[in-house]
Backbone as JSON Lines, residues from 0, in Angstrom:
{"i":0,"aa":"X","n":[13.82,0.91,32.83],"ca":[14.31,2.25,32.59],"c":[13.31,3.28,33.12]}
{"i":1,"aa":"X","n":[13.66,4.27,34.09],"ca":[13.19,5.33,34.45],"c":[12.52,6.5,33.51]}
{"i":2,"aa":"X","n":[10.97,6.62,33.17],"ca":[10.78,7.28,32.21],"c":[10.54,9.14,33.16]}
{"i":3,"aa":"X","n":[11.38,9.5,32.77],"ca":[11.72,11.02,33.79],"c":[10.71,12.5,33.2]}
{"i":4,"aa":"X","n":[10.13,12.16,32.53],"ca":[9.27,12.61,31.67],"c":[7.7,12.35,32.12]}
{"i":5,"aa":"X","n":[7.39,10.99,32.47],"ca":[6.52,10.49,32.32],"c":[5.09,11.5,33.01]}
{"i":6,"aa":"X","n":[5.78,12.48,34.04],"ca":[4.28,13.02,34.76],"c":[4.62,14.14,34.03]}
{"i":7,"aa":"X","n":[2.92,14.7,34.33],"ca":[2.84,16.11,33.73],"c":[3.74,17.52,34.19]}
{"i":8,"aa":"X","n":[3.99,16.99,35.91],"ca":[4.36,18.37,36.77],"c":[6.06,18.04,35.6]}
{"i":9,"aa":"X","n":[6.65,16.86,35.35],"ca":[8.01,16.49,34.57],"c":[8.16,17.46,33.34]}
{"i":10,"aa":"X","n":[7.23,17.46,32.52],"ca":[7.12,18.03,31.59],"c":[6.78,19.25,31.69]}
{"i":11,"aa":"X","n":[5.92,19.8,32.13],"ca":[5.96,21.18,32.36],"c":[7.61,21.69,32.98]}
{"i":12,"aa":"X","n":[8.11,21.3,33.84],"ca":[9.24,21.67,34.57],"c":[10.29,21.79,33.23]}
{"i":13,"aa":"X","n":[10.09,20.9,32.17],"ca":[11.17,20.74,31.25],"c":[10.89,21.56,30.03]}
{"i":14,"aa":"X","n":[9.49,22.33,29.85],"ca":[9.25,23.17,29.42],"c":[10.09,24.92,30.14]}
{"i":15,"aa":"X","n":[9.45,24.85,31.01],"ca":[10.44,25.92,31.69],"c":[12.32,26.31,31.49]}
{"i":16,"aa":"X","n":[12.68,25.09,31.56],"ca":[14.24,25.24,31.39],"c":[14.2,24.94,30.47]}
{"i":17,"aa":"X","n":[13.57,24.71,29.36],"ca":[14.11,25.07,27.74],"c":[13.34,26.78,27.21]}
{"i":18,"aa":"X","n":[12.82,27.34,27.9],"ca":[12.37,28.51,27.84],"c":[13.5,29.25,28.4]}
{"i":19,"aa":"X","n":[14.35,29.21,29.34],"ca":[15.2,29.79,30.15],"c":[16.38,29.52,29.27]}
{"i":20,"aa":"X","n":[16.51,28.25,28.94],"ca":[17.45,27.69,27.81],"c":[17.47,28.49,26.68]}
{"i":21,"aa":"X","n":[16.26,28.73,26.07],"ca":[15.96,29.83,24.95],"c":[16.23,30.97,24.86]}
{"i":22,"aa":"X","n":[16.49,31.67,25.98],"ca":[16.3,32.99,26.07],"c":[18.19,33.02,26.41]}
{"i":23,"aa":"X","n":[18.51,32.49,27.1],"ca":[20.24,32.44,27.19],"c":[20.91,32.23,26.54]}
{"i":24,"aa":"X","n":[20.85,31.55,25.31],"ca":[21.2,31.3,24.5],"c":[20.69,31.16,23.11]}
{"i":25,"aa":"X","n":[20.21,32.48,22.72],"ca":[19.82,33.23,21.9],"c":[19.57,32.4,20.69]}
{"i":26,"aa":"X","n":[18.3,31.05,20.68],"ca":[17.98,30.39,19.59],"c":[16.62,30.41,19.14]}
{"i":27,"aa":"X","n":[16.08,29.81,17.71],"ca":[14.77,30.09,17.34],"c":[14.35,28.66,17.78]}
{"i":28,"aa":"X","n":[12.92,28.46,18.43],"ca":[12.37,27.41,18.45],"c":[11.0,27.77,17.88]}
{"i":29,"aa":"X","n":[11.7,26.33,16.62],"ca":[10.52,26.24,15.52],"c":[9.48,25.55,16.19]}
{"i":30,"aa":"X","n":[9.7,24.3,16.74],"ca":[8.78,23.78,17.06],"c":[9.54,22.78,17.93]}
{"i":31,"aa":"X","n":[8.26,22.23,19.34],"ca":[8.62,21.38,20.11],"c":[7.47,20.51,20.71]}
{"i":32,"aa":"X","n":[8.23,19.07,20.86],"ca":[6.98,17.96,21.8],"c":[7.94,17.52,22.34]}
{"i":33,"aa":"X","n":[7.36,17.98,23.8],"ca":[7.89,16.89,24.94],"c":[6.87,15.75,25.31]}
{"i":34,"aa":"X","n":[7.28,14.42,25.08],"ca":[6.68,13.27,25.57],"c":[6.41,12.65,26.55]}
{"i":35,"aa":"X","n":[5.75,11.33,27.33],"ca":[6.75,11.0,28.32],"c":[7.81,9.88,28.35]}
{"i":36,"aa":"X","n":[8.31,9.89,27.48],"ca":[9.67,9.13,27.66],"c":[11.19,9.9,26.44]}
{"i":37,"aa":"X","n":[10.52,10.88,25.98],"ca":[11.38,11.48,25.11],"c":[11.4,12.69,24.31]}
{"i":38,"aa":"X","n":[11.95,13.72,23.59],"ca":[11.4,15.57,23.3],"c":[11.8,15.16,21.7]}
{"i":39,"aa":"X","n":[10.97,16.09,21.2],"ca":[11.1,16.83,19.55],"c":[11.55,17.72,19.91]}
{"i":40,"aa":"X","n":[12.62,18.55,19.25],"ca":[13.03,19.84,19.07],"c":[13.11,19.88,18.02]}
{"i":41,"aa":"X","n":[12.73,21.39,17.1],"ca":[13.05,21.64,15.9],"c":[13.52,23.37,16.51]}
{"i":42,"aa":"X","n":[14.92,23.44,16.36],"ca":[15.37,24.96,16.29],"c":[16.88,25.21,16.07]}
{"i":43,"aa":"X","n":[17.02,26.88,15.37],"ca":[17.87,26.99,14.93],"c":[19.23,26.68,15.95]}
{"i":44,"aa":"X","n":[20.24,27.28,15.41],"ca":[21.43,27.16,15.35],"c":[21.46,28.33,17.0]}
{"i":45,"aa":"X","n":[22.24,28.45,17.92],"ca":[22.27,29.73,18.97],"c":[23.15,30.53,18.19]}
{"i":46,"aa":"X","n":[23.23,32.19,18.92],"ca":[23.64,32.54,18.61],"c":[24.65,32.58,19.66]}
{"i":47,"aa":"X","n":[25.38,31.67,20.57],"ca":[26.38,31.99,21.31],"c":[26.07,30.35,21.96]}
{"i":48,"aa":"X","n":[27.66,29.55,21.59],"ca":[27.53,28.41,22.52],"c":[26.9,27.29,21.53]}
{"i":49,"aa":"X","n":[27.35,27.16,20.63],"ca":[26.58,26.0,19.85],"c":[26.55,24.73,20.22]}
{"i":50,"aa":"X","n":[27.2,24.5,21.03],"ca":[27.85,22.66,21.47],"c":[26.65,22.79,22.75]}
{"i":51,"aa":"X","n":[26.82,24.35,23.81],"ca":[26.0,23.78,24.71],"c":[25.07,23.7,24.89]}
{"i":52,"aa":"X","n":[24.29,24.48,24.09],"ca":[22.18,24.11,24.16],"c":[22.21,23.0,24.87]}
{"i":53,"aa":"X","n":[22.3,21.78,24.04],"ca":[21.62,20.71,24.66],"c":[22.4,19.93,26.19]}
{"i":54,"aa":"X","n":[23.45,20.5,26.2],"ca":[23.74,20.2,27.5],"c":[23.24,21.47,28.5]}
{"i":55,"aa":"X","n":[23.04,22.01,28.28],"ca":[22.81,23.01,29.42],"c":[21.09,22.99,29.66]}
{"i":56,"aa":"X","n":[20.17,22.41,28.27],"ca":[18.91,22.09,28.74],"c":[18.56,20.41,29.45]}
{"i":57,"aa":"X","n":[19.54,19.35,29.31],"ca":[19.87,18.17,29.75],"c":[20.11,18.68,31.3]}
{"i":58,"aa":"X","n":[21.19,19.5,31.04],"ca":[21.61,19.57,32.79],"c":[20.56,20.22,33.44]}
{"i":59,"aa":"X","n":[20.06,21.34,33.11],"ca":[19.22,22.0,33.7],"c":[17.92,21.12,34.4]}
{"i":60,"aa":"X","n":[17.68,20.72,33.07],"ca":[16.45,19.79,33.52],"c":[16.68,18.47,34.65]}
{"i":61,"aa":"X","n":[17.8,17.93,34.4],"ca":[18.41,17.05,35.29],"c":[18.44,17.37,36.83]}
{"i":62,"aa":"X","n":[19.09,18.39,37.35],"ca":[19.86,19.07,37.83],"c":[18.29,19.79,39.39]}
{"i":63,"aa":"X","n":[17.39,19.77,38.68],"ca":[15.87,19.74,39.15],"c":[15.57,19.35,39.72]}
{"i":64,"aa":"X","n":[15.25,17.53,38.61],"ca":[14.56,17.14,38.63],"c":[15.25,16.31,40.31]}
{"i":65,"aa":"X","n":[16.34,15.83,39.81],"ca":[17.41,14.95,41.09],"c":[17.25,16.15,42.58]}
{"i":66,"aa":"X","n":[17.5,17.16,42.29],"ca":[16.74,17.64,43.31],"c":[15.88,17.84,44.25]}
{"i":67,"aa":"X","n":[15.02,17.62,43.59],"ca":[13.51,17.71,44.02],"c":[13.37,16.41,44.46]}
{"i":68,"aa":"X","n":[14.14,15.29,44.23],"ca":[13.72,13.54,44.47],"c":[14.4,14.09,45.6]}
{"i":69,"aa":"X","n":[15.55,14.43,45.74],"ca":[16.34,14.18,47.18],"c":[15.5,14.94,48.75]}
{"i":70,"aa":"X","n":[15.07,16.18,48.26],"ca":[14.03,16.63,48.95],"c":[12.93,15.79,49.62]}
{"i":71,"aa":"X","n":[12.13,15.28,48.54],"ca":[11.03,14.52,48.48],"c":[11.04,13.39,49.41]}
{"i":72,"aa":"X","n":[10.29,13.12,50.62],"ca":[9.85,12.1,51.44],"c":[9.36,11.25,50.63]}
{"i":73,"aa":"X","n":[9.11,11.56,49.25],"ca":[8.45,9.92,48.28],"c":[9.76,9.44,48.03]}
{"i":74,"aa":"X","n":[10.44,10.1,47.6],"ca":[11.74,9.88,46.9],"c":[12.82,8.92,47.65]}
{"i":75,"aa":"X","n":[12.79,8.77,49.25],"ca":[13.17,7.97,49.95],"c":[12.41,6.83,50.18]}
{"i":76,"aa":"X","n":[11.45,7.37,50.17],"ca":[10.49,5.75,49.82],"c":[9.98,4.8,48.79]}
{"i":77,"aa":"X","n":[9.47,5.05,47.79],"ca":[8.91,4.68,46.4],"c":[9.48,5.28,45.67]}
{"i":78,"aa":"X","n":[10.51,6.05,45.81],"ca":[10.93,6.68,44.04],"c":[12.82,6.17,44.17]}
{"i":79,"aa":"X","n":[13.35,5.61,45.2],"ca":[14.61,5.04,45.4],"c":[15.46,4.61,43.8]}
{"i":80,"aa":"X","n":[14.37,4.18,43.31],"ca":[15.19,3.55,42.05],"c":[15.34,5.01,40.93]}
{"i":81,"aa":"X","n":[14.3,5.44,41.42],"ca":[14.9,7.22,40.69],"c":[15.64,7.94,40.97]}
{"i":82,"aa":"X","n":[15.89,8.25,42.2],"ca":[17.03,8.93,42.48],"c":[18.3,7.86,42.62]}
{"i":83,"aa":"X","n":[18.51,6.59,42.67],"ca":[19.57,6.1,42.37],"c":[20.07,5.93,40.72]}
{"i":84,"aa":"X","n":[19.39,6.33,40.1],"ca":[19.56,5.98,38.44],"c":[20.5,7.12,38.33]}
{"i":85,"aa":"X","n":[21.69,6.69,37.46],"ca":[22.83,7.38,36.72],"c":[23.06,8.39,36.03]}
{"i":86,"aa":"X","n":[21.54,8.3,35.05],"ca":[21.5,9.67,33.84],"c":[19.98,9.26,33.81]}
{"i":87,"aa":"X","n":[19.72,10.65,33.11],"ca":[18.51,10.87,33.0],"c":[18.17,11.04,31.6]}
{"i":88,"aa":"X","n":[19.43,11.16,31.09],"ca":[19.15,11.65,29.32],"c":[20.13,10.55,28.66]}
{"i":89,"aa":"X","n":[19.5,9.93,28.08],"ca":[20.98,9.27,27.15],"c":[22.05,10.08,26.95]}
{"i":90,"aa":"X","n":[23.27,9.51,26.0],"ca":[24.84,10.18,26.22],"c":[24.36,11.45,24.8]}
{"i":91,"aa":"X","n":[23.55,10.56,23.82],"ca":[23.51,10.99,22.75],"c":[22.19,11.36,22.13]}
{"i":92,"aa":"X","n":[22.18,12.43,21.28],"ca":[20.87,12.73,20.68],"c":[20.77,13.18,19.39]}
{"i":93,"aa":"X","n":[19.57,13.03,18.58],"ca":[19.54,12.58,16.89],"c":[19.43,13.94,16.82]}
{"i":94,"aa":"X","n":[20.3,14.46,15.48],"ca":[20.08,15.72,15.01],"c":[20.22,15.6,13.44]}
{"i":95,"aa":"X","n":[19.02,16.33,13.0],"ca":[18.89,16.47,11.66],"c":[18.9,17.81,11.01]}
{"i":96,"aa":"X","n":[19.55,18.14,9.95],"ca":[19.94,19.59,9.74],"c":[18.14,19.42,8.36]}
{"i":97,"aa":"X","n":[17.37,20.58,9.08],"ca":[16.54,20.98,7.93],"c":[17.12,22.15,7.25]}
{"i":98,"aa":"X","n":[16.76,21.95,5.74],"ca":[17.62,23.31,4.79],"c":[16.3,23.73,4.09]}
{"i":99,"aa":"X","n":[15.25,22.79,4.08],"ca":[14.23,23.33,3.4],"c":[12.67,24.16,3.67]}
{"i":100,"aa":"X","n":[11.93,24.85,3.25],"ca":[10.72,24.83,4.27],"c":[9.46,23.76,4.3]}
{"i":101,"aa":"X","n":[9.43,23.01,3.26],"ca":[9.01,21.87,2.83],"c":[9.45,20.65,4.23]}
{"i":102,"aa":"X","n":[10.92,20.35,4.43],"ca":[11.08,19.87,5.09],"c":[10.77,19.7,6.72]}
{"i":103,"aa":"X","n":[11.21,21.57,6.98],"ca":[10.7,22.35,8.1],"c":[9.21,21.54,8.54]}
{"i":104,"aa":"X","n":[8.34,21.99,7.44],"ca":[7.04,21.75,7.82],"c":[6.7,20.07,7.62]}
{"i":105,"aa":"X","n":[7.29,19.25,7.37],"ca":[7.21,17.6,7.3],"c":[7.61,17.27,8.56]}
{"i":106,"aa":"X","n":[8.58,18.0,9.28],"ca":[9.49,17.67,10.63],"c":[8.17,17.76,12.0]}
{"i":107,"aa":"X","n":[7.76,19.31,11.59],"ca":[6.92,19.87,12.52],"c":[5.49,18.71,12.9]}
{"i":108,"aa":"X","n":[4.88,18.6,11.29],"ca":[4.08,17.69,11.26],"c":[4.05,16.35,12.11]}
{"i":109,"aa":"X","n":[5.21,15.66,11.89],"ca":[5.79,14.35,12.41],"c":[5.62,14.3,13.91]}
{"i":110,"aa":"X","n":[6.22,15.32,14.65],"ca":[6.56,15.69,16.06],"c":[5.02,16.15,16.61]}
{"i":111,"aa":"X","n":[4.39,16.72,15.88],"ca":[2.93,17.65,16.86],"c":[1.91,16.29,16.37]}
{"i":112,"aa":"X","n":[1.94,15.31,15.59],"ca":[0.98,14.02,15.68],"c":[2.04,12.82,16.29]}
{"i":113,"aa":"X","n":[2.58,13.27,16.85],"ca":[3.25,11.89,17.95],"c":[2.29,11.72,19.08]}
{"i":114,"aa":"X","n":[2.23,12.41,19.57],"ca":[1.15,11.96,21.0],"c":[-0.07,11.5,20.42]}
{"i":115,"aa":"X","n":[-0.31,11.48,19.19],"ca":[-2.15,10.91,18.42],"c":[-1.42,9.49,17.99]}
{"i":116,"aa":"X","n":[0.22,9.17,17.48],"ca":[0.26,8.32,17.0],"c":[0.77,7.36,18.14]}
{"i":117,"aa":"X","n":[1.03,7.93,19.44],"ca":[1.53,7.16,20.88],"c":[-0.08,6.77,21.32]}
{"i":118,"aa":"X","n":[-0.6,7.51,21.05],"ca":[-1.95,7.55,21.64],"c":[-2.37,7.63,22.81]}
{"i":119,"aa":"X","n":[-2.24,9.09,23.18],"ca":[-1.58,9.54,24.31],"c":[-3.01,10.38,24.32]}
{"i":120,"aa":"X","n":[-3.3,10.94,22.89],"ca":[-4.83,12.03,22.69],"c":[-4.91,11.81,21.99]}
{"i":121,"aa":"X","n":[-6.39,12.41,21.29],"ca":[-7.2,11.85,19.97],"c":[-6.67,13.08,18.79]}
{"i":122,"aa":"X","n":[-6.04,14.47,19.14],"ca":[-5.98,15.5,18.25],"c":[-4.85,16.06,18.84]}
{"i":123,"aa":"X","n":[-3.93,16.81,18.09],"ca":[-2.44,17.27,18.68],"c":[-2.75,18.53,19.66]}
{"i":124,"aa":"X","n":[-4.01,19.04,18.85],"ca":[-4.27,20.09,20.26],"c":[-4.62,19.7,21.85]}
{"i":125,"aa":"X","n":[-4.81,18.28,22.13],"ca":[-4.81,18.47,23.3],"c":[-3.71,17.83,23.89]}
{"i":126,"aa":"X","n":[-2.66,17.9,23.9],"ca":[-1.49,17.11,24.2],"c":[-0.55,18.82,24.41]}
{"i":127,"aa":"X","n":[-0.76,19.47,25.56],"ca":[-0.53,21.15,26.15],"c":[1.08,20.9,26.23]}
{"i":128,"aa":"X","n":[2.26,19.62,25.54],"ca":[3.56,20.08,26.13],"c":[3.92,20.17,24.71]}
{"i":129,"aa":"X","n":[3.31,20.9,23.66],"ca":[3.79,21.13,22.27],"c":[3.12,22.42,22.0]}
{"i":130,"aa":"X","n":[3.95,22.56,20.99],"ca":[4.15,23.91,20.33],"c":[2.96,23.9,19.14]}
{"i":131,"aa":"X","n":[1.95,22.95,19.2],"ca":[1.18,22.69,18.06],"c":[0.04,23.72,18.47]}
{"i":132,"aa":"X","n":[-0.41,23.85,19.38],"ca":[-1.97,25.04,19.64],"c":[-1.16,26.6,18.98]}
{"i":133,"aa":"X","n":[-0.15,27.07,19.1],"ca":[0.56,28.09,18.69],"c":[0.6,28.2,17.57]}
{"i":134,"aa":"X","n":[0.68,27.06,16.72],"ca":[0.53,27.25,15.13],"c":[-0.9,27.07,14.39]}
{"i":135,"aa":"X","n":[-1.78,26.01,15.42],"ca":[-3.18,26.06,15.21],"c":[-3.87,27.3,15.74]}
{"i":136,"aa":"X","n":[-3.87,27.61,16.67],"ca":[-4.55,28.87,17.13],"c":[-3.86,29.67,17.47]}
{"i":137,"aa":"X","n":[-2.59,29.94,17.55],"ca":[-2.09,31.77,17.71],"c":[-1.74,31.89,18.71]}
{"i":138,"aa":"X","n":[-1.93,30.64,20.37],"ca":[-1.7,30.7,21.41],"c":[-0.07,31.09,21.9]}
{"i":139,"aa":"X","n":[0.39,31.45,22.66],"ca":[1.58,31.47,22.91],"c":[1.74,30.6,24.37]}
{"i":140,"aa":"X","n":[3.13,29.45,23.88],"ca":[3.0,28.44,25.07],"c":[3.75,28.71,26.02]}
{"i":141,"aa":"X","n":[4.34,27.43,26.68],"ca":[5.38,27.78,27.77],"c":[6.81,28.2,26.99]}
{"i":142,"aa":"X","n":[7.12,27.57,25.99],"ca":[8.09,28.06,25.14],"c":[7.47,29.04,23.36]}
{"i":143,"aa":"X","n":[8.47,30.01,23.97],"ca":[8.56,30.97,22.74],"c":[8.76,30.12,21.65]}
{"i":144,"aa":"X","n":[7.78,30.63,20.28],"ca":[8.44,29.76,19.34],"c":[8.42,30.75,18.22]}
{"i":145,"aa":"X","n":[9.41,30.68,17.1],"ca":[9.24,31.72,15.78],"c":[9.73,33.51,16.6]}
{"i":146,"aa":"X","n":[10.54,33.47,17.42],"ca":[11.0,34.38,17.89],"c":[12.3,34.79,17.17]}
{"i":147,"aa":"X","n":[12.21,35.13,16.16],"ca":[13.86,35.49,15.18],"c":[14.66,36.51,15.51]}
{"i":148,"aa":"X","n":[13.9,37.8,15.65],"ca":[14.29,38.9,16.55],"c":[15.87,38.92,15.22]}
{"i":149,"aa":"X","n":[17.05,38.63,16.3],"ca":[18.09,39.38,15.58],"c":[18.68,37.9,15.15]}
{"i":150,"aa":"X","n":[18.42,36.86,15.37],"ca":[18.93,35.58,15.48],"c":[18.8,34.84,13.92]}
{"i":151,"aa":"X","n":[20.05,34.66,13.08],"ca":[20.0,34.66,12.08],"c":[19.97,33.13,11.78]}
{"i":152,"aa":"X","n":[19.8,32.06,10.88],"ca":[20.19,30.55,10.22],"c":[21.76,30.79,9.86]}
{"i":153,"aa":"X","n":[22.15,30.16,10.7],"ca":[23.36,29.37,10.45],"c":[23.19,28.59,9.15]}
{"i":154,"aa":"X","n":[23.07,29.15,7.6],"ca":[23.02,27.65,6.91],"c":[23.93,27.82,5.64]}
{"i":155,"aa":"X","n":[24.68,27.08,4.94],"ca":[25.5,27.35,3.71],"c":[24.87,28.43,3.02]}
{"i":156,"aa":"X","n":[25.82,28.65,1.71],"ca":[25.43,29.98,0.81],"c":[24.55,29.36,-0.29]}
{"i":157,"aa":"X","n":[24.6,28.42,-0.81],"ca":[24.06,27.74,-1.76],"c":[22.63,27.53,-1.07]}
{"i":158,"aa":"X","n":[22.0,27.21,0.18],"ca":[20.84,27.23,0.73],"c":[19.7,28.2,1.07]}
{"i":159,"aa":"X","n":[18.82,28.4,0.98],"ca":[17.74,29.78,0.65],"c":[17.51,29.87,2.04]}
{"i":160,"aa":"X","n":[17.6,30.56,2.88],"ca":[16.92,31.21,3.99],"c":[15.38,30.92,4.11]}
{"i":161,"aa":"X","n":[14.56,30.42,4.92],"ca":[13.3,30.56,4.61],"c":[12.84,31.34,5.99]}
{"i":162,"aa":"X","n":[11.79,31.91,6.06],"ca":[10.83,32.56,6.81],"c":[10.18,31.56,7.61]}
{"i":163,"aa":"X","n":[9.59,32.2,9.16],"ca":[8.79,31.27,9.65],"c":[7.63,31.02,9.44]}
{"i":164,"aa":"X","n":[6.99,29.67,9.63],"ca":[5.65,29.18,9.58],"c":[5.04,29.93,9.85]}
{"i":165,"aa":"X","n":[3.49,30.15,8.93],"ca":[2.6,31.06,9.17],"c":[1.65,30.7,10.07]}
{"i":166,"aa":"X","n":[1.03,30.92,10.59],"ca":[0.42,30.28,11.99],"c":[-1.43,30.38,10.86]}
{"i":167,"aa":"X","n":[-2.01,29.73,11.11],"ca":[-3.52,29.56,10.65],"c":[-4.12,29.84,11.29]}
């Protein structure tokens, strides 16, 4: 299996079109790790287009990346089995509704020590395709994150609204 992720220039690129993704479709991103073989997302609900976020950041990113192979003089030579591969994203992807801020912050946790528990780096701050230096130090990354602006939680009435993470 083709890990489409796996280089850095991959990930940065897939940072970009979920920033472009973000901004078009008016959602909060709580928090994110892109890997190389797979992404954390934690964010709200859009405010326009709920079904297509993730296809339109799938395609986008897709849509690139197959690009750039067909271009590419490697891509006819050593990368053949990449640009002949079918999909780039599985059909399907795990979604978990957080309602709590307790939870919020268990989710975040989980996702910004994946690359320490892949062992990829020794500390989540140095692993630059997450949203974790932004909440440790105040940095602002390739993707906006905690941007609420006018963009409200989609969440039942019985559920408390919570505020975003305070950054340390």
């Amino acid at each position: 299996m083709v890990s489409w992720l796996a280089s850095p220039q991959r990930r940065d690129l897939f940072l970009v079109v979920f920033e472009e993704v973000r901004q078009r479709y008016g959602f909060v991103v709580v928090g994110y790790v892109a890997m190389p073989d797979h992404i954390h997302l934690l964010i709200s609900e859009p405010e326009k287009g709920d079904s297509l976020v993730m296809q339109a950041l799938k395609q986008g990113f897709s849509r690139r990346v197959l690009k750039s192979l067909r271009k590419s003089q490697v891509a006819a030579q050593q990368g053949s089995r990449e640009a002949g591969s079918e999909h780039v994203w599985q059909r399907r992807f795990y979604d978990f509704n957080v309602w709590t801020a307790g939870k919020r912050v268990e989710k975040l946790r989980y996702m910004h020590r994946n690359p320490v528990a892949r062992e990829l780096v020794e500390e989540p701050e140095q692993w630059p395709w997450s949203s974790y230096r932004s909440y440790a130090f105040g940095e602002e990354g390739a993707v906006r994150i905690n941007q609420w602006g006018e963009v409200k939680m989609k969440i039942p009435a019985q559920a408390h609204e919570f505020p975003p993470l305070q950054k340390r």
